[in-house]
LUMKOLVEX-345993 format. One record per atom (N, C-alpha, C, O): residue in three letters; x, y, z. Coordinates in steps of 0.2 Angstrom, whole numbers, plus 2048, in hexadecimal, padded with zeros to 3 digits. Example, Ala and Ser with C-alpha at 12.3 -4.5 7.8 and 13.67 -1.06 7.14 Angstrom:
<rs>
ALA8427E4827ALA83E7EA827ALA8427F0827ALA8477EF82ASER8407F5823SER8447FB824SER840800827SER843806828
</rs>
This chain:
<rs>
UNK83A7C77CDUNK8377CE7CDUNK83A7D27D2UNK83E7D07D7UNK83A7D87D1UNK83E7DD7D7UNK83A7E47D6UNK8397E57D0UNK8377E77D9UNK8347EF7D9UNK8397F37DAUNK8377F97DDUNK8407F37D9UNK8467F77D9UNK8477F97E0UNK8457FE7E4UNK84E7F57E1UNK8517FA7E6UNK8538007E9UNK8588037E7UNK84F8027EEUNK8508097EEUNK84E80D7F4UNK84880E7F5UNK85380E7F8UNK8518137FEUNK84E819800UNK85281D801UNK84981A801UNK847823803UNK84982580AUNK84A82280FUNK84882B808UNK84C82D80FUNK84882C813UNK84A82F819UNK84382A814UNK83E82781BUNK83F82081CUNK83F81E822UNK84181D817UNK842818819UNK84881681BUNK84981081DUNK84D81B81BUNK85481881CUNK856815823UNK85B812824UNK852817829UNK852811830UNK85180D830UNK853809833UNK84B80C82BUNK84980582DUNK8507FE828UNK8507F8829UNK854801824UNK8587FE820UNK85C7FD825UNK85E7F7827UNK85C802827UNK86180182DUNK8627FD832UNK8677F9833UNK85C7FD835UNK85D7F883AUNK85C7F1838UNK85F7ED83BUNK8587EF832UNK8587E9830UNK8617E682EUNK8637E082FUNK8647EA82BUNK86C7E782AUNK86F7E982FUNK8747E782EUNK86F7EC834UNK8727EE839UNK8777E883BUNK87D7EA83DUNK8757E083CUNK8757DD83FUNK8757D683BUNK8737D183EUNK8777D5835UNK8767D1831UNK8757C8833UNK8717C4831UNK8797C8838UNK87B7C183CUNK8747BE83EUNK8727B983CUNK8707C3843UNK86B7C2847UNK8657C3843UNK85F7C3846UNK8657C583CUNK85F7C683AUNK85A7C183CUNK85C7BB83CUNK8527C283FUNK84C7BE83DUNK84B7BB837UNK84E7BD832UNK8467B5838UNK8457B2832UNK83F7B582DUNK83F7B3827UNK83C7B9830UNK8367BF82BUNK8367C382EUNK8367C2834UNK8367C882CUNK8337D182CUNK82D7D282AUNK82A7CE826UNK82A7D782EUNK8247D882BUNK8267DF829UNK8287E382EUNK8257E2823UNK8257EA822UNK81F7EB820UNK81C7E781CUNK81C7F1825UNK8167F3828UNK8177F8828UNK81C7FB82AUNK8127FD824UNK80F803822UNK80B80581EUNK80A80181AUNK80980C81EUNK80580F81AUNK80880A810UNK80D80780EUNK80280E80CUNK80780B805UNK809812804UNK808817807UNK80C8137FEUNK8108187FBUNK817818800UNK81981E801UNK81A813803UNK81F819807UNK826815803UNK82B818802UNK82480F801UNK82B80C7FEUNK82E807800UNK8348057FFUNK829804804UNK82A7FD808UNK82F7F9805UNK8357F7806UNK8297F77FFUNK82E7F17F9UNK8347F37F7UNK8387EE7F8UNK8367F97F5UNK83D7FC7F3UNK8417FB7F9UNK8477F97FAUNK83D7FB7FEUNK8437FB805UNK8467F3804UNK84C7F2804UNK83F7ED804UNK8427E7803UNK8457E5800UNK8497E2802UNK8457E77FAUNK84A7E57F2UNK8507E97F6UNK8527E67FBUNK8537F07F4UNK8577F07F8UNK85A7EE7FDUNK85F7EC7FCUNK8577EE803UNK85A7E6809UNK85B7E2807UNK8607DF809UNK8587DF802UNK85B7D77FEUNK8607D87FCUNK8647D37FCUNK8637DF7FAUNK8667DE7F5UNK86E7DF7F9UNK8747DC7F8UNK86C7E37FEUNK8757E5804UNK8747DC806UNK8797D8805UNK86E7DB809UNK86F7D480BUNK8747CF806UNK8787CB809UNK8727CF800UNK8757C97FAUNK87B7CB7FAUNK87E7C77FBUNK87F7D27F9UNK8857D67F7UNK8897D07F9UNK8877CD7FEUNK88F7D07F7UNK8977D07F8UNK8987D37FBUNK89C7D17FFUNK8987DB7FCUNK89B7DF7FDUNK8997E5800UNK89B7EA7FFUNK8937E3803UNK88E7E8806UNK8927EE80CUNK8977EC810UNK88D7F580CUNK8917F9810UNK88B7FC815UNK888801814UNK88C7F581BUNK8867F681EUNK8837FC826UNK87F7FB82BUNK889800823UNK887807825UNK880809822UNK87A809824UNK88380C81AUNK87F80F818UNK87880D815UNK875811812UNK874807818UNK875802815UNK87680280AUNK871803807UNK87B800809UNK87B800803UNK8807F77FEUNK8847F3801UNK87E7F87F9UNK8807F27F6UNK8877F67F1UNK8887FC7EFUNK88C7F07EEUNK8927F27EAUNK88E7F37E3UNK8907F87E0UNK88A7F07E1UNK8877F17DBUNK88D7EE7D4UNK88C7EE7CEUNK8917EA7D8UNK8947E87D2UNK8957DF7D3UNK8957DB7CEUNK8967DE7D8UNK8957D57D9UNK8937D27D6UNK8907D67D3UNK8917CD7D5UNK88D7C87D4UNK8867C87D5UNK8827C67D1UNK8867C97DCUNK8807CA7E0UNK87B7CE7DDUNK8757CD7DCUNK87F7D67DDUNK87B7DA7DCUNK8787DA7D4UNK8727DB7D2UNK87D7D77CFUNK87D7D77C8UNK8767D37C5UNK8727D57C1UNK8757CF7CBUNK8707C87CBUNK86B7CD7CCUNK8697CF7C7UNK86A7CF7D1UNK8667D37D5UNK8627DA7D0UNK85C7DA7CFUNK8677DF7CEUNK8667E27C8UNK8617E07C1UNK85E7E37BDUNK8627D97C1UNK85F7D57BBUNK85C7D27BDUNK85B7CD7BAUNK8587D27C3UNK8527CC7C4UNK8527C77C3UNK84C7C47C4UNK8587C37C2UNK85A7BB7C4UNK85E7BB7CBUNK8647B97CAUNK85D7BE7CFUNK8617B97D3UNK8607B47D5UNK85A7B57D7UNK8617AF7D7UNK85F7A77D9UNK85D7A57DFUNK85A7A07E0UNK8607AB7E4UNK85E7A97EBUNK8597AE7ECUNK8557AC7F1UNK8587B57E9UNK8517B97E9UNK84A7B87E7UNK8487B87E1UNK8467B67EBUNK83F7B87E6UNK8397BD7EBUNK8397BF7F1UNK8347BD7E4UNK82F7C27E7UNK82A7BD7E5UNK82A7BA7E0UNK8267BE7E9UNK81F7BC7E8UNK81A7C17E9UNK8197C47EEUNK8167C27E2UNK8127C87E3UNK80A7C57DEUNK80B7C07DBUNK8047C87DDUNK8007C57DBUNK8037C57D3UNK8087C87D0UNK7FD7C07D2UNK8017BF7C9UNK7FD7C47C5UNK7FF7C57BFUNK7F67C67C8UNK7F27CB7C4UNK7F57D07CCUNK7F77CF7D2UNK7F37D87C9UNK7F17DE7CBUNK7EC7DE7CFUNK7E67DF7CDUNK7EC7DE7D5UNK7E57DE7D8UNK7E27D87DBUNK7DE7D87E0UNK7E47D27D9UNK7E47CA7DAUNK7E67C87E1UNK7E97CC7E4UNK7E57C37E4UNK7E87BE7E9UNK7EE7BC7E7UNK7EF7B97E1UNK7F37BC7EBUNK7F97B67EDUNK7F67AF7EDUNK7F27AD7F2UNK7F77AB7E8UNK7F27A37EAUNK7F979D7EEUNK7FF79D7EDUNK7F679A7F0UNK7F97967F5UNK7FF7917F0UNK80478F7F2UNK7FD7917E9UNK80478E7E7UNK8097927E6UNK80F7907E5UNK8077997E6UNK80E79B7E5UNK81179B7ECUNK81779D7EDUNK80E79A7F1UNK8107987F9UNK8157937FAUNK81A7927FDUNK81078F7F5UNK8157867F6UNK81C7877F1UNK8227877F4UNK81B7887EBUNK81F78B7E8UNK82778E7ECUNK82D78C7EDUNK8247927EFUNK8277987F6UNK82C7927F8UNK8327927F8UNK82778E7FAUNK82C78A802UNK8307847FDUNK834782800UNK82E7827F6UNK83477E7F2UNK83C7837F1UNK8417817F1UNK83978B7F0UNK83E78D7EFUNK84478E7F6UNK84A78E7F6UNK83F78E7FAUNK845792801UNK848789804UNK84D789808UNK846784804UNK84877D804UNK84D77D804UNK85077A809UNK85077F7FCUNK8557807F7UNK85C7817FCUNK85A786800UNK8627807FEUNK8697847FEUNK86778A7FAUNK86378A7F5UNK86A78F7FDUNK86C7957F7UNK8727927F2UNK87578D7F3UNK8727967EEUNK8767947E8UNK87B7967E8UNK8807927E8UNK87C79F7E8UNK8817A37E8UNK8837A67F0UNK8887A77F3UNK87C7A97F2UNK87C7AB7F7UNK87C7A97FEUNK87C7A3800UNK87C7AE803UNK87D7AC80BUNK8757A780CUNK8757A280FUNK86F7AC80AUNK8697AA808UNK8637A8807UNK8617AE80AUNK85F7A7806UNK8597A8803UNK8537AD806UNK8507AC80BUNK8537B2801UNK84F7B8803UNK8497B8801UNK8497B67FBUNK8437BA802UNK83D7BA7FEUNK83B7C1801UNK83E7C5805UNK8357C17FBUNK8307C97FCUNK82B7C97FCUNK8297CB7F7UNK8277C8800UNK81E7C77FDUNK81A7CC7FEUNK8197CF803UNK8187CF7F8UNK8187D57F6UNK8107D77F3UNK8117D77EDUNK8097D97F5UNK8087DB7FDUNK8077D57FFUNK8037D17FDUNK80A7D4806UNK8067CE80AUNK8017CD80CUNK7FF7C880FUNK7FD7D280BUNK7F47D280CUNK7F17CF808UNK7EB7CD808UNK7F37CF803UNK7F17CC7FEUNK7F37C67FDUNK7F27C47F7UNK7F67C1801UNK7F27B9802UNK7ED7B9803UNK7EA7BD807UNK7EA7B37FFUNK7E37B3802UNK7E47AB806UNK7EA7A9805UNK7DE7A780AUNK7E07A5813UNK7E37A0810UNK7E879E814UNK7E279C80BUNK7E5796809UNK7ED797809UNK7F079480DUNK7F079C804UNK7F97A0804UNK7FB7A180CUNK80079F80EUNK7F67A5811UNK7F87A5817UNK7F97A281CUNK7FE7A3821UNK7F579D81CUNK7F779581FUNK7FB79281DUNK7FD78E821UNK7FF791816UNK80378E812UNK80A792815UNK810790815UNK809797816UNK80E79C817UNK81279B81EUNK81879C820UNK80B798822UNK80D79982CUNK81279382EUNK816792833UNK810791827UNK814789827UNK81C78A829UNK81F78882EUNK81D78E822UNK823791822UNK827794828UNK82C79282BUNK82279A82AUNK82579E82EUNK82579A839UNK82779D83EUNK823794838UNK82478F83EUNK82978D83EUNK82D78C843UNK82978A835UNK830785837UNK836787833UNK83A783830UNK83778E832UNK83B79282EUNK84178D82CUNK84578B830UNK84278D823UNK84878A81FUNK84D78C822UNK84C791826UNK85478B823UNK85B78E822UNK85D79281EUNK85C791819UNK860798820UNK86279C81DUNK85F79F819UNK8617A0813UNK8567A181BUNK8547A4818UNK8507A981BUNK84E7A7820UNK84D7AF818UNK84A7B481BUNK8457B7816UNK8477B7810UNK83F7B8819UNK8397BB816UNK8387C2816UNK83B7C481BUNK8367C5813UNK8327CD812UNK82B7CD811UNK8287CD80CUNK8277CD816UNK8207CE814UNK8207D6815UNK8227D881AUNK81D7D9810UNK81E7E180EUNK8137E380EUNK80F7E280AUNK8137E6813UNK80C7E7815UNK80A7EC815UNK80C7F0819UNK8047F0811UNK8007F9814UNK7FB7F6817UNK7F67F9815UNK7F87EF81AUNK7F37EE81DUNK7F47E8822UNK7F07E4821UNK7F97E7827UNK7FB7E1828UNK7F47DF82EUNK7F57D9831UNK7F07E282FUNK7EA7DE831UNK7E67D9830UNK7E27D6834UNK7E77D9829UNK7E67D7825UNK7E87CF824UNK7E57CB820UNK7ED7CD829UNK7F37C9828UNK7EF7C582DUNK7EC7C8831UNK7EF7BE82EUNK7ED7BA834UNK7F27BB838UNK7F87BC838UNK7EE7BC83EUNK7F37BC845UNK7F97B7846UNK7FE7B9849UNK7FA7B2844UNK7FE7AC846UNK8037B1841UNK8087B3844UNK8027B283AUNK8067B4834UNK80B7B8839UNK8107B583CUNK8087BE83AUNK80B7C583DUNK80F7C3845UNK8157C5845UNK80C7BF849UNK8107BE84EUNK8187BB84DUNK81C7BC850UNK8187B7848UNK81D7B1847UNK8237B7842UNK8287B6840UNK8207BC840UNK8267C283CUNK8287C8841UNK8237CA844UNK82E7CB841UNK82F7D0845UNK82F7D683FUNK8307D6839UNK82C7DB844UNK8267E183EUNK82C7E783FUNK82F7E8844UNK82C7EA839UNK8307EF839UNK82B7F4835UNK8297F4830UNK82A7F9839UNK8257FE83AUNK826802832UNK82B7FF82FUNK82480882EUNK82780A829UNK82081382AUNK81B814827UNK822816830UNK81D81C830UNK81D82282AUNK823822827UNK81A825829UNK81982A826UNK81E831826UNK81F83582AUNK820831821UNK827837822UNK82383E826UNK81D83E828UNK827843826UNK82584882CUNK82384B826UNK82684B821UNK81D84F825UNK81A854821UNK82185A81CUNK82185C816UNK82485B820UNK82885E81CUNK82E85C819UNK83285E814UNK82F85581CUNK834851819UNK83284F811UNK83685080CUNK82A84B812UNK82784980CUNK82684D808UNK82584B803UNK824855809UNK82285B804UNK82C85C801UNK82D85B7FBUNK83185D806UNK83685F801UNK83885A7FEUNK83C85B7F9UNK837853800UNK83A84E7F8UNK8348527F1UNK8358557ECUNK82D8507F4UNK8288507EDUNK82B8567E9UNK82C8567E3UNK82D85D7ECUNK82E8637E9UNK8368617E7UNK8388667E4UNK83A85D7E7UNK83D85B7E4UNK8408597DEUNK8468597DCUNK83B8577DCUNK83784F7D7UNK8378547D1UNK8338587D1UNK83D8547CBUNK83D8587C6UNK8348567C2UNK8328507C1UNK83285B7C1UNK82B85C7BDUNK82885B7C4UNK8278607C1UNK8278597C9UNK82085B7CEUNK81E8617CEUNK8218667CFUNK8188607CDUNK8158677D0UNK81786B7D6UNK81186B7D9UNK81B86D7D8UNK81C8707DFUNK8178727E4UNK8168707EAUNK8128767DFUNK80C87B7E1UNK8088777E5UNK8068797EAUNK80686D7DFUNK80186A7E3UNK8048657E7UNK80185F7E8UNK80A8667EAUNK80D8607EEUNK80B8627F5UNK80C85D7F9UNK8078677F8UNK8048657FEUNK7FD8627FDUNK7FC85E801UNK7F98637F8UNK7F285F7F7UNK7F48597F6UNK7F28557FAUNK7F88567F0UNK7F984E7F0UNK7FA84E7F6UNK7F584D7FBUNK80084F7F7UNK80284A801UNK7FD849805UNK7FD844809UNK7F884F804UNK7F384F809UNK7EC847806UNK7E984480AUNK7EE8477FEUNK7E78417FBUNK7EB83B7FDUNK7E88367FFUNK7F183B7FCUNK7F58347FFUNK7F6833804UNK7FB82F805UNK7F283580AUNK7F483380FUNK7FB833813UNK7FC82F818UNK7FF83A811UNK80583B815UNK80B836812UNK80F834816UNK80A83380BUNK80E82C808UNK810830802UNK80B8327FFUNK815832801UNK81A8387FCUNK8178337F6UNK8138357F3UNK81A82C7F6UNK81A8297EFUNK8128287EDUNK8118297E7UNK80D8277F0UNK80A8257F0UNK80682F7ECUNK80182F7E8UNK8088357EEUNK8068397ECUNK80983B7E5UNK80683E7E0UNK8108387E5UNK81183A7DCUNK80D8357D8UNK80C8387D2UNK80B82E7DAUNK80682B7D6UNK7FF82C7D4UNK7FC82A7D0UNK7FD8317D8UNK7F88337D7UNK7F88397D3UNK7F383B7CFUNK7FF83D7D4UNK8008447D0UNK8018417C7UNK7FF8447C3UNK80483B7C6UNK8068387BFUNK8018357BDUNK8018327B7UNK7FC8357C2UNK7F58317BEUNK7F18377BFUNK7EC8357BDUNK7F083D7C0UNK7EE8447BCUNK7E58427C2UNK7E08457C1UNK7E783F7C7UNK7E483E7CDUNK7DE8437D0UNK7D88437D2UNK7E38497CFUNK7DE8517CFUNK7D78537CCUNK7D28567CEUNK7D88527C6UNK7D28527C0UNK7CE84E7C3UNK7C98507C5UNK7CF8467C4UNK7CB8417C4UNK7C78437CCUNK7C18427CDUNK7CA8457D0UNK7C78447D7UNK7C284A7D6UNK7BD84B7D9UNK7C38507CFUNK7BE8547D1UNK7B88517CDUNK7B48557CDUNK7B784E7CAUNK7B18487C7UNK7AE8457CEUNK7A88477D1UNK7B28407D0UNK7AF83D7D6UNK7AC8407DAUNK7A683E7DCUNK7B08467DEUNK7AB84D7E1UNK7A684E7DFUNK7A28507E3UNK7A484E7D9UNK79E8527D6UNK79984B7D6UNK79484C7D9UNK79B8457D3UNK7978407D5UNK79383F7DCUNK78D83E7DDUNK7988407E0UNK79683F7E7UNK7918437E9UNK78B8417EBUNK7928497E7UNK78D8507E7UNK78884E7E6UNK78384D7EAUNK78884C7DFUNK78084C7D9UNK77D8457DCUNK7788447DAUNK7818407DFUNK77D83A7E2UNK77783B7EAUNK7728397ECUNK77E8417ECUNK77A8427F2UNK7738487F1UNK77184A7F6UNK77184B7EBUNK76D84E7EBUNK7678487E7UNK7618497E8UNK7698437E3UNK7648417E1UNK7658427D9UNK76283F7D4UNK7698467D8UNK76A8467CFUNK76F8407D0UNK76C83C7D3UNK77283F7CEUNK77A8397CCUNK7758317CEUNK77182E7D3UNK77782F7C8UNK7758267C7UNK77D8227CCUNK7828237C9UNK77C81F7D0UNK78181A7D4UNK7848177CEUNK78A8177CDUNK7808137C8UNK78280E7C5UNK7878107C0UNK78C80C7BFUNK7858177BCUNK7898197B7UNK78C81C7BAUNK79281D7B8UNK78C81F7C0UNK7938227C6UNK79A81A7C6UNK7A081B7C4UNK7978147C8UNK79B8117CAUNK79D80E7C3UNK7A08097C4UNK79C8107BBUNK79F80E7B7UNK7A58127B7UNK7AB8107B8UNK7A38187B6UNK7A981D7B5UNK7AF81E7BCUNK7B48217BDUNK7AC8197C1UNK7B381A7C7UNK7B78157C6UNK7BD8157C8UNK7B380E7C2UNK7B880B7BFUNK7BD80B7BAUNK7C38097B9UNK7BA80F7B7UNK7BD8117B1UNK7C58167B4UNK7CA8147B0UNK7C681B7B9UNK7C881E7BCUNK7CD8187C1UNK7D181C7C5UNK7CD8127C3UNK7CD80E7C7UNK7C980E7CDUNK7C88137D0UNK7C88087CEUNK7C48067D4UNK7C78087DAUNK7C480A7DEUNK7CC8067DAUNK7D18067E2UNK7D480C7E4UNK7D480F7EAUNK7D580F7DEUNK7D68177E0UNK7CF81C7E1UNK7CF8217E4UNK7CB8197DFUNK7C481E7DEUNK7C081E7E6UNK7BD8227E8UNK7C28177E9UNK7BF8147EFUNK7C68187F2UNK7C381C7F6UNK7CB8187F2UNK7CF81B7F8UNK7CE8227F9UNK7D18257FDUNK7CB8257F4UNK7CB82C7F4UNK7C382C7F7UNK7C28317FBUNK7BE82A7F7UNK7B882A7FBUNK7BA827802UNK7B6829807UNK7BF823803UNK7BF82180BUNK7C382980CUNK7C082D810UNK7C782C809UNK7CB83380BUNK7C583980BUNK7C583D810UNK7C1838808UNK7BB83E809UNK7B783980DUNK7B883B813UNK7B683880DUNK7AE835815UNK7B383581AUNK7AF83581FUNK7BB83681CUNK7BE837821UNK7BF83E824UNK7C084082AUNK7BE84181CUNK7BF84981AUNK7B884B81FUNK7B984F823UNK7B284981FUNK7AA84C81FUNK7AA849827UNK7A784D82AUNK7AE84382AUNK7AC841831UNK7AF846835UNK7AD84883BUNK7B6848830UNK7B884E836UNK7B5854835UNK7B385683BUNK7B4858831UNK7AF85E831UNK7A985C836UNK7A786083AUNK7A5854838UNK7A085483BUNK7A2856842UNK79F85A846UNK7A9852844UNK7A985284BUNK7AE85984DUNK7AE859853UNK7B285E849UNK7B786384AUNK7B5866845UNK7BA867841UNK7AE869842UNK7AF86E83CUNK7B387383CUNK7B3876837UNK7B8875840UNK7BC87B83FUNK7C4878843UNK7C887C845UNK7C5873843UNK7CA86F844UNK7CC86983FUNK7C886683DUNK7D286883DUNK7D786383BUNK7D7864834UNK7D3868831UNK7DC860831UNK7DE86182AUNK7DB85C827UNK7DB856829UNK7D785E820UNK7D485A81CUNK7D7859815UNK7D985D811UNK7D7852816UNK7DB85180EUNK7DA854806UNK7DE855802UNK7D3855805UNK7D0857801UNK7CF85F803UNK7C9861801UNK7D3863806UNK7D2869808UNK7D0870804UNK7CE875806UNK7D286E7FEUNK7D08747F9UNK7C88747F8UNK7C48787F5UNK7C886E7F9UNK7BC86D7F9UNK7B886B7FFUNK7B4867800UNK7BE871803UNK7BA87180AUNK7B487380BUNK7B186F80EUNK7B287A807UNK7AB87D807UNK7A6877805UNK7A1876808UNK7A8872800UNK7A486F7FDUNK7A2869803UNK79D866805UNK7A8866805UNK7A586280AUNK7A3864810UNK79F860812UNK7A3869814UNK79E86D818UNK79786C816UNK79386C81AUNK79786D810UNK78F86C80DUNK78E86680EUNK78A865813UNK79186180BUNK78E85A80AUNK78E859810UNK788857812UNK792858816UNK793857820UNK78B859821UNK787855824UNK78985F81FUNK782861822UNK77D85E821UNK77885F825UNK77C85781CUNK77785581BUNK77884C81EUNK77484781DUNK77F84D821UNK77E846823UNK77F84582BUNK77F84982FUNK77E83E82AUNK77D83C831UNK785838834UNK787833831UNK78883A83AUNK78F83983AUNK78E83483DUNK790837842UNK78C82E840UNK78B827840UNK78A82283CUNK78B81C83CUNK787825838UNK784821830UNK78C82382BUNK78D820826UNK79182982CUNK796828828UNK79A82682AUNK79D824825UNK79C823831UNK7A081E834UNK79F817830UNK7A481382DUNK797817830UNK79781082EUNK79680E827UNK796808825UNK796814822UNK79881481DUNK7A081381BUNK7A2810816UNK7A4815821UNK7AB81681DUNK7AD81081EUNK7B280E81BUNK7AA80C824UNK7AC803824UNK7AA80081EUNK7AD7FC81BUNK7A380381CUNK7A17FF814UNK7A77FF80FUNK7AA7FB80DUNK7A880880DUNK7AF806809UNK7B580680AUNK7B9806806UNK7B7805810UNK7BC802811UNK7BC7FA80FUNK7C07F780BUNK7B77F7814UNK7B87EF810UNK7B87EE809UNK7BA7E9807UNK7B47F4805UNK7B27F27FEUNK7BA7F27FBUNK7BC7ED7F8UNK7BE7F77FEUNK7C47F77FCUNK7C97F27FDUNK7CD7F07F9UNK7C97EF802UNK7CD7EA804UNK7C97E2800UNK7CC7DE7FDUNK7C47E2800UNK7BF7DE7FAUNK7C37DE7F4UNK7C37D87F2UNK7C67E37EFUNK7CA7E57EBUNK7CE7E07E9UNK7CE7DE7E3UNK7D17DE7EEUNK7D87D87EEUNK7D67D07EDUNK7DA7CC7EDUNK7CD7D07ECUNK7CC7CB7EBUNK7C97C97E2UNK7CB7CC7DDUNK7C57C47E2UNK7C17C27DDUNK7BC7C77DCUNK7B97C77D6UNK7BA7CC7E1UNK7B37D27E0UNK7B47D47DBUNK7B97D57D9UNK7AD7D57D7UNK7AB7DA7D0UNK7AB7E07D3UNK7A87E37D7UNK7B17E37CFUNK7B27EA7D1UNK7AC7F17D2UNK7AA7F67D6UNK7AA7EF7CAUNK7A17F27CAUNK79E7F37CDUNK79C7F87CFUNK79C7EA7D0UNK7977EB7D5UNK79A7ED7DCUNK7957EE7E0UNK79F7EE7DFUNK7A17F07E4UNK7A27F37E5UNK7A37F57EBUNK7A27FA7DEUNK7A28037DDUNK79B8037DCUNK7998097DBUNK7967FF7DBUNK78F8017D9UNK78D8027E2UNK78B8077E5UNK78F7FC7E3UNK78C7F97ECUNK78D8017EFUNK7888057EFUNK7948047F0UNK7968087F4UNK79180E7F2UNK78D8107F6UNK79280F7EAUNK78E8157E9UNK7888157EAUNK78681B7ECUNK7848117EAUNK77C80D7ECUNK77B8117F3UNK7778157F5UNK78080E7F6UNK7808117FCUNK781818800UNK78081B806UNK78381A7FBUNK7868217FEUNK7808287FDUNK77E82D7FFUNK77E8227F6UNK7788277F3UNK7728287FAUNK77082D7FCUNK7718227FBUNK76B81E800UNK76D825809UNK76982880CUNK772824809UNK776828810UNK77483080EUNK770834810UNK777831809UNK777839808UNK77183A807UNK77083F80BUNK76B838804UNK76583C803UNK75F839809UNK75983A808UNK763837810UNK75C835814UNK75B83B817UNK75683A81AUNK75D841817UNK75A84781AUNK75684A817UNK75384F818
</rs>
């Protein structure tokens, strides 16, 4: 598997400095950042100047015509692999850990040496984690991991200590608006609203603009509305968030209850991500209590990170909704 080679202009230091020095590389990297910025594409690319014959590690870039890269382009290379879940949404389960350490055991075949991608690494669940710490103790020869992370706290401490982290921050606000308005068919108009619902993660905002993300978030606002008044049912609310997906519908209520904590504490200070229904959350702020929204936004956050597990989606959009109804209407 490979998520395609491919550098963005945010991420082209951190490319860099991983091949800068080919000889000395560590034995695992941790790429560490927000999601949407391009992490994986960074690794597939680094795999790929790493595997070249004929790599030009200035830039850092690959010949595209070797061997290496031929293999690489077609998803057989023999000394690459990715480990990522086998469902969407799933755990990393510890065989394909064991798996892992039969493969990197191995001599490379063709190449200098065996590269891996674990792709997200939050998603081992503790059995793959511990299976993993093995590896990274007694690290094989000639071989180098990618643990590619937007939550590496997630990660047991031993995991993270034993990898050297290479940071992947957020582009500068004008950096990430002149690519998006770049993007033949983007909307120009709404490339500061997305950037602002993505969290400042360019990729992460066109995914949202090609899933038509704008309509749907104004459904979810009006739910939240009509729950906190007492009209909107939780239950048939958390059908239709499923429907909508569950992970995006929770990351946009952790981005509004984020939205509503700041109007509590700076109503006339900071930028809100949901800012064109500013008026309306100013309404919704006045009827809550901004300690009890603290402790809501831990509930859906963990419900989100719950996500990555065996959880009934339903019932974990029912739970949150349940909840929000219970918060909003105690005044």
């Amino acid at each position: 598997m490979n998520t395609g080679a491919r550098l963005y202009p945010w991420t082209l230091g951190q490319a860099r400095r991983i091949t800068q020095d080919t000889e000395r590389l560590p034995h695992a990297l941790l790429l560490a950042g927000p999601r949407g910025l391009g992490k994986a594409a960074c690794a597939a690319h680094v795999a790929q100047v790493l595997s070249c014959e004929h790599p030009d590690g200035a830039a850092p870039s690959s010949c595209g015509t070797c061997q290496n890269c031929r293999l690489l382009a077609a998803g057989t290379h023999p000394d690459v692999q990715w480990v990522v879940p086998a469902e969407e949404g799933k755990a990393i389960a510890i065989d394909q850990i064991r798996a892992l350490a039969q493969f990197l055991h191995l001599r490379p075949h063709i190449g200098q040496r065996k590269i891996v991608v674990i792709s997200p690494a939050e998603a081992m669940n503790t059995h793959a984690a511990n299976s993993l710490l093995k590896l990274l103790e007694e690290p094989p020869p000639d071989s180098l991991l990618f643990l590619v992370s937007s939550d590496p706290v997630r990660l047991p401490a031993t995991v993270r200590s034993r990898c050297q982290r290479v940071t992947f921050p957020r582009p500068a606000r004008s950096e990430a608006l002149a690519w998006l308005r770049a993007i033949e068919g983007f909307p120009g108009e709404q490339a500061e609203l997305l950037l602002e619902l993505a969290g400042g993660a360019p990729l992460q905002a066109v995914a949202l603009q090609q899933d038509g993300f704008l309509a749907v978030r104004g459904e979810l606002l009006e739910d939240i509305e009509a729950l906190g008044t007492g009209k909107g049912d939780p239950v048939s609310c958390a059908a239709r968030w499923k429907s909508h997906g569950a992970r995006r519908c929770l990351e946009w209520l952790e981005g509004g209850v984020m939205d509503l904590i700041r109007i509590g504490m700076a109503p006339a200070h900071g930028t809100l991500a949901n800012r064109d229904s500013s008026e309306r959350l100013h309404v919704l702020e006045k009827r809550l209590n901004l300690k009890q929204l603290f402790r809501f936004l831990e509930a859906v956050s963990e419900s989100r990170h719950l996500l990555d597990g065996p959880a009934d989606e339903l019932l974990l959009l029912e739970d949150v909704l349940i909840r929000w109804s219970r918060l909003a209407q105690q005044k």
